[in-house]
C-alpha positions in Angstrom: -28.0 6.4 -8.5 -28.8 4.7 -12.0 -25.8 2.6 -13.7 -25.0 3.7 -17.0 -25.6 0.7 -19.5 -22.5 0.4 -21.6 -23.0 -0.6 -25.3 -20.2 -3.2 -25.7 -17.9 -4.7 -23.0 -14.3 -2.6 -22.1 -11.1 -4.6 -21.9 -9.3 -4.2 -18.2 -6.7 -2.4 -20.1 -8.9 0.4 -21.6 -10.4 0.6 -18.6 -7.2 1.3 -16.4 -6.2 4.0 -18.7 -8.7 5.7 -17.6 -8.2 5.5 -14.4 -4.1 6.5 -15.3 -5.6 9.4 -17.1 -7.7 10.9 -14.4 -4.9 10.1 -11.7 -2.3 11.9 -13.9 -4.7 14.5 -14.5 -5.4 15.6 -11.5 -2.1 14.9 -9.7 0.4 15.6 -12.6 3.0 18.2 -10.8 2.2 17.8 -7.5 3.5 15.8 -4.3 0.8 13.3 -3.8 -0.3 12.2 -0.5 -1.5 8.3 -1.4 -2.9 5.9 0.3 -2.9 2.3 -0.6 -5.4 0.6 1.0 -5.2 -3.2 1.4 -2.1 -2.5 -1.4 -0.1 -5.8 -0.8 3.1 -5.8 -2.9 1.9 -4.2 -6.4 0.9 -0.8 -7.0 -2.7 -0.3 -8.9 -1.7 3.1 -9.5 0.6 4.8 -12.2 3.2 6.2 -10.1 5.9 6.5 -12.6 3.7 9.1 -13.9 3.7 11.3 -10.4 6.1 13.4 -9.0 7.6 12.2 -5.9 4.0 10.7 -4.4 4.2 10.0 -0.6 3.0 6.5 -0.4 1.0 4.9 2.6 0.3 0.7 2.6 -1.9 -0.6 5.1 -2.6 -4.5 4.4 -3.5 -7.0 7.0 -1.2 -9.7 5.3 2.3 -9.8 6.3 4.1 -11.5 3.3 2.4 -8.9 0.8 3.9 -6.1 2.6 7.0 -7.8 3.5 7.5 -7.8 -0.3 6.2 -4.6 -0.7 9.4 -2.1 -2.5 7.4 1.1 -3.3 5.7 2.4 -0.4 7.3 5.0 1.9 5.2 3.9 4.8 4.4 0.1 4.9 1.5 -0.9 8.2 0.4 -4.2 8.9 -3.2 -3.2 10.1 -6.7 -3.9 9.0 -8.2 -1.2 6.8 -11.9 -1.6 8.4 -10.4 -0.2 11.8 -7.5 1.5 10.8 -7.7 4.9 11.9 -5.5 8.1 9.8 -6.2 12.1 10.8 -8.7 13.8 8.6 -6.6 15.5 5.5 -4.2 12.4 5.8 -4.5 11.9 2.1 -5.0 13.4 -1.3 -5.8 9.7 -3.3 -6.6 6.9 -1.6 -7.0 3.5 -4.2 -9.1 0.2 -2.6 -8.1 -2.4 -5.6 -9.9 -5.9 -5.3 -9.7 -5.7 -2.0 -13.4 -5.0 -0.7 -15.3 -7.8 -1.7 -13.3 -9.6 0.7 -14.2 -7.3 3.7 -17.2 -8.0 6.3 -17.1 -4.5 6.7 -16.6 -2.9 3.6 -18.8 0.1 4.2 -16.9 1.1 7.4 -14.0 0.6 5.8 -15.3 3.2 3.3 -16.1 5.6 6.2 -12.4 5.3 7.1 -11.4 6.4 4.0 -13.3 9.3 3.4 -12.4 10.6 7.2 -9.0 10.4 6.2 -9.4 12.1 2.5 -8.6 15.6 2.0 -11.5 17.7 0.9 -11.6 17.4 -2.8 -9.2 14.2 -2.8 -10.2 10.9 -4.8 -11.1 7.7 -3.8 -10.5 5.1 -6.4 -12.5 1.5 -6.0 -11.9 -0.7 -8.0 -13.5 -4.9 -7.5 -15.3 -7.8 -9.2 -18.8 -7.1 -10.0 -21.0 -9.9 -7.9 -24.0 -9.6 -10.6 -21.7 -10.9 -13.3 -21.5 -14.5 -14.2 -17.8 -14.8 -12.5 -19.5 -13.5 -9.6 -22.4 -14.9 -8.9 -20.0 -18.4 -9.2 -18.0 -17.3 -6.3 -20.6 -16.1 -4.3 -22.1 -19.7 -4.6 -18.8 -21.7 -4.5 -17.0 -22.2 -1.3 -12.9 -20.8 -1.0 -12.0 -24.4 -1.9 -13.2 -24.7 -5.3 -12.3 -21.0 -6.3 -8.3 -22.4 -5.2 -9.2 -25.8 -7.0 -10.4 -23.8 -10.0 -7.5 -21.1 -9.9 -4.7 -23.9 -9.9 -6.0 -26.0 -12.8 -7.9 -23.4 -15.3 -5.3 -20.8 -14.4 -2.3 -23.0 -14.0 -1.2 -20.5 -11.0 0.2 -23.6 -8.8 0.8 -21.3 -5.8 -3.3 -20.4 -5.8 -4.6 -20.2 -1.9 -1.3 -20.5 -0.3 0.2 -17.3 1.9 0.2 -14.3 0.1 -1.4 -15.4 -2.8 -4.5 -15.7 -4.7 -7.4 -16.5 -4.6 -8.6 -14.9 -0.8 -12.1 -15.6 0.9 -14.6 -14.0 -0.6 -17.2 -12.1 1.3 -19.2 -9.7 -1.3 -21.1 -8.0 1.2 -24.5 -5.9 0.3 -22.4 -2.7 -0.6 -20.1 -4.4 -2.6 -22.9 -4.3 -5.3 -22.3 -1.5 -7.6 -25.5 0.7 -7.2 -25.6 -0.1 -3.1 -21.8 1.2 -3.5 -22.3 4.4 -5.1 -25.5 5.1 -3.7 -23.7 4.8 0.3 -20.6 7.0 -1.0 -23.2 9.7 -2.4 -24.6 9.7 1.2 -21.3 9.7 2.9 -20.6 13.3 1.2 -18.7 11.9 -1.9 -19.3 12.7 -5.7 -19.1 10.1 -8.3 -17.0 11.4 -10.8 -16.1 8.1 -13.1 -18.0 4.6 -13.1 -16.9 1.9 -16.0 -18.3 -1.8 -15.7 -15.9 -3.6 -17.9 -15.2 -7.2 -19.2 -14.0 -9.5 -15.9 -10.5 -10.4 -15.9 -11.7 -14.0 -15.6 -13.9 -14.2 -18.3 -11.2 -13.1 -20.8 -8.4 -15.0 -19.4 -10.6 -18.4 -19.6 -10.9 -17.6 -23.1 -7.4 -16.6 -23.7 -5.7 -19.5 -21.5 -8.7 -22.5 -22.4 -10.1 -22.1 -25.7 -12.8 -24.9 -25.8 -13.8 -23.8 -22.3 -14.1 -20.0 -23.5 -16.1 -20.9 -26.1 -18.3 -22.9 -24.1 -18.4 -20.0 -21.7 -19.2 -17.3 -24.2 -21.8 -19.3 -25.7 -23.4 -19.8 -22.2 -23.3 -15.7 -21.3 -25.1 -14.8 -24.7 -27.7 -17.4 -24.0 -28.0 -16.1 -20.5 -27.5 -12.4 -22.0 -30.5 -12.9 -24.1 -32.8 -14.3 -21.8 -32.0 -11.3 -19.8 -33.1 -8.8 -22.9 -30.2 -6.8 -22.1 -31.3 -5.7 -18.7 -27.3 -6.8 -18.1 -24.5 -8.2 -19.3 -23.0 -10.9 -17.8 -20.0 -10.7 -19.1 -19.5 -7.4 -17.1 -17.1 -9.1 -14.2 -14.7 -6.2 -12.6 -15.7 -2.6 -12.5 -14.1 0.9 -11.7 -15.1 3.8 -9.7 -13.8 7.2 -8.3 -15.4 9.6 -6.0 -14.2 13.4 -4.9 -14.9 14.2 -1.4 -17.0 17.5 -1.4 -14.9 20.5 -0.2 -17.0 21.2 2.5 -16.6 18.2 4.9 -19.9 16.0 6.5 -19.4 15.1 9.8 -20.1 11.2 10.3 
């Protein structure tokens, strides 16, 4: 599948209301069988907006879920092997959580086993072709906590239960590998946004002289790139319907 070349960088925010929009959409009125996975303590979705959603968290770390209040059913399990019935689940959300998977694509397989036919899978994770990511994915863990704690200021960066995790980014973590192995699972892209990372605007936002030497770096690099990408594109969203009739894996 070809990515759609977007004109001018999305804010995170835009970007989420779209996502809001095609959860409420599609699940406005009805009893929503959800399915968190690798949720932690804080909902990606809008669920003030649902009626009475049945909520499933499966996350491998036991302080996120421990201070997990929303979910209905909280499991400390990992989401690559974790197992649900087919039709377990109307929507299931993956947010940031895949790029730190060594299996990302099984855990992918697990989902859409468990999906109802015609339910959504929403994916939502840093972009490794971005500037942001092709730091990390040539960084080791200890200078993504290093960098976390003094550009961010987030003094609790790397310790239990809080950011930054290890960071795998395996092949279908890319964004074309990703939607080209959901297509062949027996999924249908309905919605792909690239938009502008999270890290790139909050360096500018939190370290002015450093955002502006960082902006002025991506257009450099944007323009020896004649526009084949944007660097600046850091976190992306995508959902996929699973086809009503269902392909057996």
């Amino acid at each position: 599948m070809n990515l759609p070349i977007d004109e001018a960088p999305e804010s995170q925010d835009s970007a989420l209301r779209q996502i809001s929009e095609i959860v409420e959409n599609r699940f406005r009125g009805k009893s929503a069988r959800i399915y968190e996975a690798g949720g932690g303590s804080v909902s990606c979705l809008p669920l003030s907006s649902l009626d009475h959603p049945i909520i499933t968290v499966v996350d491998i770390d036991e302080t996120q879920l421990r201070n997990n209040s929303y979910a209905n059913n909280r499991i400390l399990g990992d989401i690559q092997t974790y197992s649900f019935p087919s039709n377990s689940f109307d929507l299931i959300a993956c947010s940031n959580v895949i790029e730190h998977l060594d299996r990302p694509d099984q855990a992918i397989t697990q989902f859409y086993r468990a999906l109802a036919p015609g339910g959504l899978l929403f994916i939502a994770a840093p972009n490794p072709e971005s500037l942001s990511g092709i730091v990390t994915r040539y960084t080791p863990h200890w200078f993504h906590v290093w960098f976390s704690r003094v550009v961010y200021r987030n003094k609790n960066a790397g310790l239990p239960g809080h950011h930054p995790f290890p960071t795998v980014f395996h092949q279908v973590v890319f964004p074309k590998a990703l939607l080209d192995f959901c297509e062949k699972l027996g999924f249908e892209v309905i919605h792909f946004k690239q938009y502008m990372g999270v890290a790139y605007s909050s360096i500018r936002e939190t370290r002015p002289v450093l955002g502006w030497l960082l902006y002025v770096a991506t257009s450099v690099m944007n323009a020896l790139m004649f526009g084949r990408r944007d660097l600046r594109m850091g976190d992306y969203h995508a959902v996929f319907r699973k086809s009503a009739v269902t392909v057996t894996h």
